[in-house]
N, C-alpha and C positions, 0 to 999 in steps of 0.2 A: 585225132584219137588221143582217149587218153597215157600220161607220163606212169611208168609203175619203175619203183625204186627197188632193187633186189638186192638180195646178198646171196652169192651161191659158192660152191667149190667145184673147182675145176679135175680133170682126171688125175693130178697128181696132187689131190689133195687140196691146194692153195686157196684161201678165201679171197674172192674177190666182189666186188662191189661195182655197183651201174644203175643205169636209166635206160629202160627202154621205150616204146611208145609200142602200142599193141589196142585191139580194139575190144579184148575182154583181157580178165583175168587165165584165164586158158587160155588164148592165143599167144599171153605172155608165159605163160608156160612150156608152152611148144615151140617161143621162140627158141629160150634158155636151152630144152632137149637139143635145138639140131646145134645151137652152136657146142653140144655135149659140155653141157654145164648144169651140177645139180642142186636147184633151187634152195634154200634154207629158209628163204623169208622173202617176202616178196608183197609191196604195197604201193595203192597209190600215192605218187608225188604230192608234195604240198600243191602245186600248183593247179592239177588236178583236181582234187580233193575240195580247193575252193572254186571248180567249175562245177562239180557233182551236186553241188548246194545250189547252185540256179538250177541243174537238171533237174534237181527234186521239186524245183517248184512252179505250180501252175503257171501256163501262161495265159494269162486274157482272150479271149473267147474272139474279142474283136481286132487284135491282134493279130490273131492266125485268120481272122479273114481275108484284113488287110494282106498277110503275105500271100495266103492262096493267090487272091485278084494279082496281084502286080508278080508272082511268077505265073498265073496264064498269062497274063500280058506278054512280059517277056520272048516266053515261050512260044507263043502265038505270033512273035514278031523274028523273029528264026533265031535265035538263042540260044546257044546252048545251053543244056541244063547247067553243067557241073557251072560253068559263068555265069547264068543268072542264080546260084544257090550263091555264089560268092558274091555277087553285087548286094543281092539282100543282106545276107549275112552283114556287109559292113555299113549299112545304112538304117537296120533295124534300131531303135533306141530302148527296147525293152531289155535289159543283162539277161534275164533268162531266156528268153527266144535265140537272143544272140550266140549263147553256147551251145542252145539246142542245135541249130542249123548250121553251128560249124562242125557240132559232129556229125553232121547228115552230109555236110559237104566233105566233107576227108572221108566219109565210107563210099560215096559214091565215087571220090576220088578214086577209091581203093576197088572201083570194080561192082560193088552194089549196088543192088537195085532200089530207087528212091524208095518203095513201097519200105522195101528190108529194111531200111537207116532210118524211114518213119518208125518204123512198128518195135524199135528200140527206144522211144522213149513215150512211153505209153501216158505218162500224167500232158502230155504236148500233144499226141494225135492217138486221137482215141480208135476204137477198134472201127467204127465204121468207116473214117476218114483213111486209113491203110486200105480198110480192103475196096472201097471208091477209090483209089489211088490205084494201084494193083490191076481194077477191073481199066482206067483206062491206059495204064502201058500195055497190058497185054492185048487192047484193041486199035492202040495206037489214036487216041483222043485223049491223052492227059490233060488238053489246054483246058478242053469241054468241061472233065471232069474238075478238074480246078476250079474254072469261072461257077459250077452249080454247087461245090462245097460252101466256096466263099460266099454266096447269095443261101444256102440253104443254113448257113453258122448266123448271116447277119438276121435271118428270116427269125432262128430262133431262140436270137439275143434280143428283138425287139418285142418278141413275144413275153419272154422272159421279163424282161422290163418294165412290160404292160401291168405284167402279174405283179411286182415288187411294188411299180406305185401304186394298185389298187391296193394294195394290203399295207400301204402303212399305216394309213388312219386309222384301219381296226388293230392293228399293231400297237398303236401308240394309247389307243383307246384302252385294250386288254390290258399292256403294261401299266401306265397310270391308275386302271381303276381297280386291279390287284394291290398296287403298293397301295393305294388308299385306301383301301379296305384291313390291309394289313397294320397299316398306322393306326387303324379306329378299335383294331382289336387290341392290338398292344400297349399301346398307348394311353390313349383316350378312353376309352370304357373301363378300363381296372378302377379311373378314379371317381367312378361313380356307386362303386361295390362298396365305399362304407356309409352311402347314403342310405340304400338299401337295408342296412343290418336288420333294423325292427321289423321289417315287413313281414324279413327273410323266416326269421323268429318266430312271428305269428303267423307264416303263412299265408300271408296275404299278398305278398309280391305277386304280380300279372305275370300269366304265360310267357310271353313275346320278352319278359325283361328277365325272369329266368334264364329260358334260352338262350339271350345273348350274352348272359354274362357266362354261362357254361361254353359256349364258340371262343369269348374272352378266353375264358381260364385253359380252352386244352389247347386254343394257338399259340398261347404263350407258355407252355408247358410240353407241348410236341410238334413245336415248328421246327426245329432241328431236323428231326427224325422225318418229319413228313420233306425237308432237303432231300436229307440222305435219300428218301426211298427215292422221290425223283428221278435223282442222278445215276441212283441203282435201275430205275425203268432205262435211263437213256442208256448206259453202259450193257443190257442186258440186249436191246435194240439193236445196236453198234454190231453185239457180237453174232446178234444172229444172220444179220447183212454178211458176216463174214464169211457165213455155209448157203452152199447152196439151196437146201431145205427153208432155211430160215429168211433168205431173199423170195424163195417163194413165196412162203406165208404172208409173207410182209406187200409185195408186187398182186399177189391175191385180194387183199385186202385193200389197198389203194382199188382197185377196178369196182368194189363191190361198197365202197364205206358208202353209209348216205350222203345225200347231196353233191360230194365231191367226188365220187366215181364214175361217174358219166361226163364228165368234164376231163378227168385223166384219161379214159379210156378213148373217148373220141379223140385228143390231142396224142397221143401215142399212134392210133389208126391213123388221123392224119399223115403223124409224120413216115411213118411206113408207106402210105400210097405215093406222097412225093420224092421219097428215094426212090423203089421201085418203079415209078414212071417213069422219073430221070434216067434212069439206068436203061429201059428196056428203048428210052428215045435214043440212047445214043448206041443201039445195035447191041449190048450185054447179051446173052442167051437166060432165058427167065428163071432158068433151076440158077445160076451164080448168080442175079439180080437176086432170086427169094433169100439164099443166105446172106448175103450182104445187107441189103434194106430190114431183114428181123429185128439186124442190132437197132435200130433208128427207133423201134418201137420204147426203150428202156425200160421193158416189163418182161420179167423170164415169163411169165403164163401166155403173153402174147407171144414169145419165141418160140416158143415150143409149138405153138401153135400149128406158127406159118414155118416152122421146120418139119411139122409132119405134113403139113399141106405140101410142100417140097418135093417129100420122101414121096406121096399122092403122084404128084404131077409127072413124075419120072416114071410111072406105070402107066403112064399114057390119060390119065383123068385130066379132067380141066383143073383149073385153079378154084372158082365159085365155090364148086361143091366138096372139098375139102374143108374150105375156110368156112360154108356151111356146118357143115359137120363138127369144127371143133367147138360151136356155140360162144364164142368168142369178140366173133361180129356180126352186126347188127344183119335183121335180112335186105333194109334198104339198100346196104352197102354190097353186101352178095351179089343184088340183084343187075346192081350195074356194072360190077363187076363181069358176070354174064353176061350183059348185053354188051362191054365193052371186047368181052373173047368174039361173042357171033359178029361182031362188027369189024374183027381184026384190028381195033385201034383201042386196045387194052391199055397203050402210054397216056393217051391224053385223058380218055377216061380216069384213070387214077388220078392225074394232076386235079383235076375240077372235083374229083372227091375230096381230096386233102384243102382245094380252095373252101369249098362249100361248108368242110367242119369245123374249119378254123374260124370261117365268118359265125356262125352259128354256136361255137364254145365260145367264143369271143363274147355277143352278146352274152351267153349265160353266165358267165365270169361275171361280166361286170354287172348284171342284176344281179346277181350271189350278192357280191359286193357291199351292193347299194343297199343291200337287204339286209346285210351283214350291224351295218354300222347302226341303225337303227336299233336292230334287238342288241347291240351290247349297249347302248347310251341307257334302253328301257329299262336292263338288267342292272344296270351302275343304279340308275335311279331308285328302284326297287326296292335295293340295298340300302342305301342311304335311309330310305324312308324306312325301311324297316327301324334301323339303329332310331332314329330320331322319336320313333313315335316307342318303340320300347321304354326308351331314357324317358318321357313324358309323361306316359303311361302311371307311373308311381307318381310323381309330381302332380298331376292332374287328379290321382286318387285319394293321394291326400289330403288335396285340400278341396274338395269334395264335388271339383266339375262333374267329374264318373263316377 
């Protein structure tokens, strides 16, 4: 727990000064009340204070897989918790994880429930990992649930990965053939506007060298501004992520943009059918499986969805035909879904859904891809040729090829 440094007065007045340890700001407050002492100032320890700076910051994704796996192991090998939370703790090599789990190990110390001392440091286990946590102490399979965390983080860190190498070469593509375009405007074409003058004058200069020298003149005249607005879209972005409203809009429009909305949408479905399976395999009851698996979706339109399909299920309807209803997912998906309720093996059904869309976005990713890189090389080309044959264009006219 963390150190908090006070200065308070005692019942007759006297100031005094201390350290206590306390596991919020209020519970160091309440320590102060019983021993009747009234606070003045009250903050955390230095020493503290450079633990609060690893707790602010992310930990590696594969990381926290690694510790899931080796506390199911543990676990699974008759270990106590609060003793396997301390083995890790002192074998861990990341600093941030390392403080994270030692204030998870002194809350549990202190009587809480591992779910609880997870779901205090929320940039570390995010909301679906507490409440997968959560659902298997209260069904008493936490090892299960651990070992299908840890395999369901590495599942969507190798996915993740897939994605970042496929996008770097149009990555590097886009960024190079922006600056290069930006060097030919700034640079390199101004110095051709006083070969131009006479042309300019008579009127005679070609379309296409017009043109480019007006693209010259306002790039280097409102390339600033066209920054600023940028960063004004990204800042504007940022804050509507901030409201509710504004994460919808934004979560709407990823499901629905061309080309890349059926690739989010089925990867989000995916990973919602492989929570939800996992879950209802390892005995969950389906209404606390649907709200724990929503989060897995990370789209509020998809939440909402399968939070009213929930509300549905609890008046006695099936699952199919709510998630029907909300227009949200696909019918092939409904439909097995239904077959999987009349079959009573609704768990595995889902699983081989979430297999089958990931095989299947998988290919389309990487034909996107593949497809990708071709029209941006065509589109560099284009450009180029544009500038080149502009610039010629006058030279070619002059001396009288054209």
């Amino acid at each position: 727990m963390p150190d908090y440094q006070y200065t308070a007065r005692e019942l007759s007045g006297q100031q005094v000064n201390g350290v206590l340890s306390a596991s919020s700001q209020h519970d160091a407050l309440a320590t102060l009340a019983s021993r009747q002492l009234f606070p003045i100032q009250i903050d955390l320890a230095e020493s503290s204070r450079a633990q609060q700076k690893h707790v602010g910051r992310r930990v590696g994704a594969r990381q926290l897989a690694t510790f899931y796996s080796q506390l199911a192991d543990l676990l699974k090998s008759g270990v106590p918790l609060l003793r396997a939370l301390d083995l890790l703790e002192r074998q861990v090599s990341s600093q941030a994880l390392k403080v994270v789990l030692e204030e998870v190990r002194d809350q549990v110390a202190d009587g809480t429930r591992l779910f609880e001392a997870m779901q205090q440091h929320p940039k570390a286990f995010n909301e679906l990992v507490v409440s997968m946590v959560r659902a298997g102490e209260e069904g008493g399979f936490l090892e299960e649930v651990l070992k299908r965390i840890a395999a369901f983080t590495e599942h969507q860190e190798d996915l993740k990965g897939r994605v970042i190498g496929a996008m770097v070469y149009p990555t590097f593509l886009l960024t190079f053939g922006t600056l290069m375009i930006a060097i030919l405007m700034i640079k390199f074409v101004p110095n051709f506007a006083p070969l131009f003058e006479r042309m300019i004058e008579r009127g005679t200069l070609p379309w296409a060298t017009s043109s480019l020298l007006a693209i010259s003149d306002s790039v280097q005249q409102y390339w600033l501004i066209a920054a600023l607005a940028i960063g004004g879209i990204v800042v504007v972005i940022n804050q509507l992520l901030q409201s509710d409203q504004g994460r919808w809009q934004v979560d709407r429009f990823r499901l629905t943009a061309p080309g890349m909305g059926r690739i989010v949408r089925s990867l989000a479905t995916a990973r919602f059918c492989r929570v939800l399976g996992t879950l209802l395999h390892n005995g969950v009851p389906i209404l606390q499986s649907l709200r724990i698996a929503k989060d897995a979706t990370g789209n509020a339109v998809l939440k909402k969805a399968i939070a009213d399909a929930a509300d549905n299920i609890s008046t006695g309807k099936s699952l199919a035909r709510p998630l029907a209803a909300s227009g949200e997912f696909s019918d092939e998906i409904v439909e097995m879904i239904s077959v999987g309720e009349e079959a009573n093996n609704l768990e595995n059904v889902l699983i081989d859904i979430a297999d089958n869309l990931e095989r299947r976005t998988n290919r389309e990713l990487d034909l996107s891809v593949r497809m990708l890189e071709p029209i941006m090389l065509l589109i560099m080309a284009m450009v180029v040729l544009y500038v080149v044959i502009a610039l010629l264009l006058p030279i070619m006219q002059s001396s009288g090829i054209v």
